[in-house]
C-alpha positions in Angstrom: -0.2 9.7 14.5 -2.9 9.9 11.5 -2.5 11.7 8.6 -0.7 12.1 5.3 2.8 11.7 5.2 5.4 8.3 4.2 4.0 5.0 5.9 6.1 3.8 8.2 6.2 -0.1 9.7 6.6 -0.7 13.2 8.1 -3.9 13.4 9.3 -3.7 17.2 7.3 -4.3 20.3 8.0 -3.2 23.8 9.8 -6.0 25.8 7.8 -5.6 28.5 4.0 -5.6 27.8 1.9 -3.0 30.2 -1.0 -3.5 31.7 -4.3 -3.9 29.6 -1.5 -4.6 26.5 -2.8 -7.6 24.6 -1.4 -11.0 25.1 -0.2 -13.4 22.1 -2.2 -16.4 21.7 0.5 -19.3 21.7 0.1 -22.4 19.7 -1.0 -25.6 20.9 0.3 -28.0 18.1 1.8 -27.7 15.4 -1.4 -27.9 13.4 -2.6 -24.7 15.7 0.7 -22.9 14.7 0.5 -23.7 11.0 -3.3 -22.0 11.4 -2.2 -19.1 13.4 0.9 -18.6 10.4 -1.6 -19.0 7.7 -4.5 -16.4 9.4 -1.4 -13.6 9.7 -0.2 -14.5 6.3 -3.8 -13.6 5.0 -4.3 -11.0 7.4 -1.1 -8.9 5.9 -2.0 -10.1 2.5 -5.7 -8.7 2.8 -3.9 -5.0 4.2 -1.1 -5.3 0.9 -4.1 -5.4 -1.3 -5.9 -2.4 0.4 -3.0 -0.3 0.2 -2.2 -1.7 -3.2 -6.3 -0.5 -4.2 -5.8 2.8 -3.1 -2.2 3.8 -4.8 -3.9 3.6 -7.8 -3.7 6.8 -10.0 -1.1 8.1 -7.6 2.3 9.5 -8.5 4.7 6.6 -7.2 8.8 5.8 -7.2 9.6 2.2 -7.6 13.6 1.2 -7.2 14.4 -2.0 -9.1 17.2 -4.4 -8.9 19.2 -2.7 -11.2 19.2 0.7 -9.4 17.7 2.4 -11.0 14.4 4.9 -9.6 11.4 5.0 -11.9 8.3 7.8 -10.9 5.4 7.5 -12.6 1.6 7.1 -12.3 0.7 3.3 -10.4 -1.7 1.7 -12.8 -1.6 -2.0 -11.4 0.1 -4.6 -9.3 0.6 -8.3 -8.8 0.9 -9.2 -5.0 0.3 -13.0 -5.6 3.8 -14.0 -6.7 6.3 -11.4 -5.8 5.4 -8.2 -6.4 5.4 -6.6 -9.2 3.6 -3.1 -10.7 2.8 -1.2 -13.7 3.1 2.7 -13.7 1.9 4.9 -16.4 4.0 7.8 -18.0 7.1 6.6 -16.1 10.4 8.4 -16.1 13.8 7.6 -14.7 14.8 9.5 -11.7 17.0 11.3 -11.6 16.5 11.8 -15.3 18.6 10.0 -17.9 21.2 12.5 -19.5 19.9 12.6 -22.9 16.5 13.3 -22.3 13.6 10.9 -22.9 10.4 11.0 -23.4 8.1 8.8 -20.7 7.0 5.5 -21.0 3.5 5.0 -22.1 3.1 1.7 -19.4 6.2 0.5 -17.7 5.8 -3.0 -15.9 8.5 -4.1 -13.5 8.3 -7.7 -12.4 8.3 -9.3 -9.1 11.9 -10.4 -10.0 13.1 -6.8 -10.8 11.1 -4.7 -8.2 12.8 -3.4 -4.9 10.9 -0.6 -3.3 8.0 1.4 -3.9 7.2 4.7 -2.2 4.4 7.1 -2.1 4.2 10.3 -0.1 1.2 12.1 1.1 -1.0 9.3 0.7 -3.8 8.8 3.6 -5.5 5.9 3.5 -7.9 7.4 6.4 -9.7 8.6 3.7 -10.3 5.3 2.4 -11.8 4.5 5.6 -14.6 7.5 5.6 -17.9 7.0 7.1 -20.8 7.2 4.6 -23.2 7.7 7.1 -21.2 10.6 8.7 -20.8 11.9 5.5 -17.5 13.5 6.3 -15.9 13.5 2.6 -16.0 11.0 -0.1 -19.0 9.1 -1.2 -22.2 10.9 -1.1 -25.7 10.1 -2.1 -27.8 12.1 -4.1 -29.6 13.2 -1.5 -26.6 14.4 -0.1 -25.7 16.4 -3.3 -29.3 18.0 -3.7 -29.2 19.4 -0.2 -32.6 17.6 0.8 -34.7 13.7 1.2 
């Protein structure tokens, strides 16, 4: 199903594949499995950093190793070793007992970070068609009403 909501990860198959389902390639050699590995490995990379693009600005939670649940606004991440991300204005959650005031830019390393969630994000809208000018981006033209 499309739409906003959490993103979930299937990370099951059916058993038996159905007709028309598509069929695994299989590796030849080792040097054909080591470039099948390394095509998937940049393949999910490539999808981290499009979700990672578009959580930007958006109200995240991130758990870290220590248990504890920060919200705040994701400013930046860095996927290339570990993952790690920056939030804006973070709090803890639930909220410490003597209050505090947020943090200006909390940044939780790779080393620290658990977990991030974000709800009601669609990333459909990422995907919107220029052309079919259903939302997002719009030319001029587009604005004016007329060529």
């Amino acid at each position: 199903a499309h739409g906003k909501g959490k993103a979930q990860v299937r990370t099951e198959g059916p058993s038996q594949p159905g007709p028309g389902a598509p069929v695994a390639a299989r590796p030849t050699s080792p040097k054909h499995a080591a470039n099948m590995s390394t095509d998937v490995n940049r393949q999910m990379f490539d999808r981290l950093l499009f979700v990672t693009a578009n959580l930007i600005g958006r109200y995240v939670s991130v758990l870290t190793k220590n248990g504890i649940t920060y919200k705040g606004i994701f400013n930046t991440a860095s996927p290339d070793k570990g993952y790690g991300v920056a939030l804006k204005m973070a709090c803890r959650v639930p909220p410490a007992p003597i209050a505090e005031a947020p943090i200006p830019m909390l940044v939780i390393h790779p080393k620290d970070f658990v977990q991030l969630v974000a709800l009601d994000v669609s990333l459909e809208e990422s995907l919107c068609d220029h052309h079919g000018r259903s939302g997002g981006f719009h030319p001029d033209t587009d604005i004016r009403g007329h060529d």
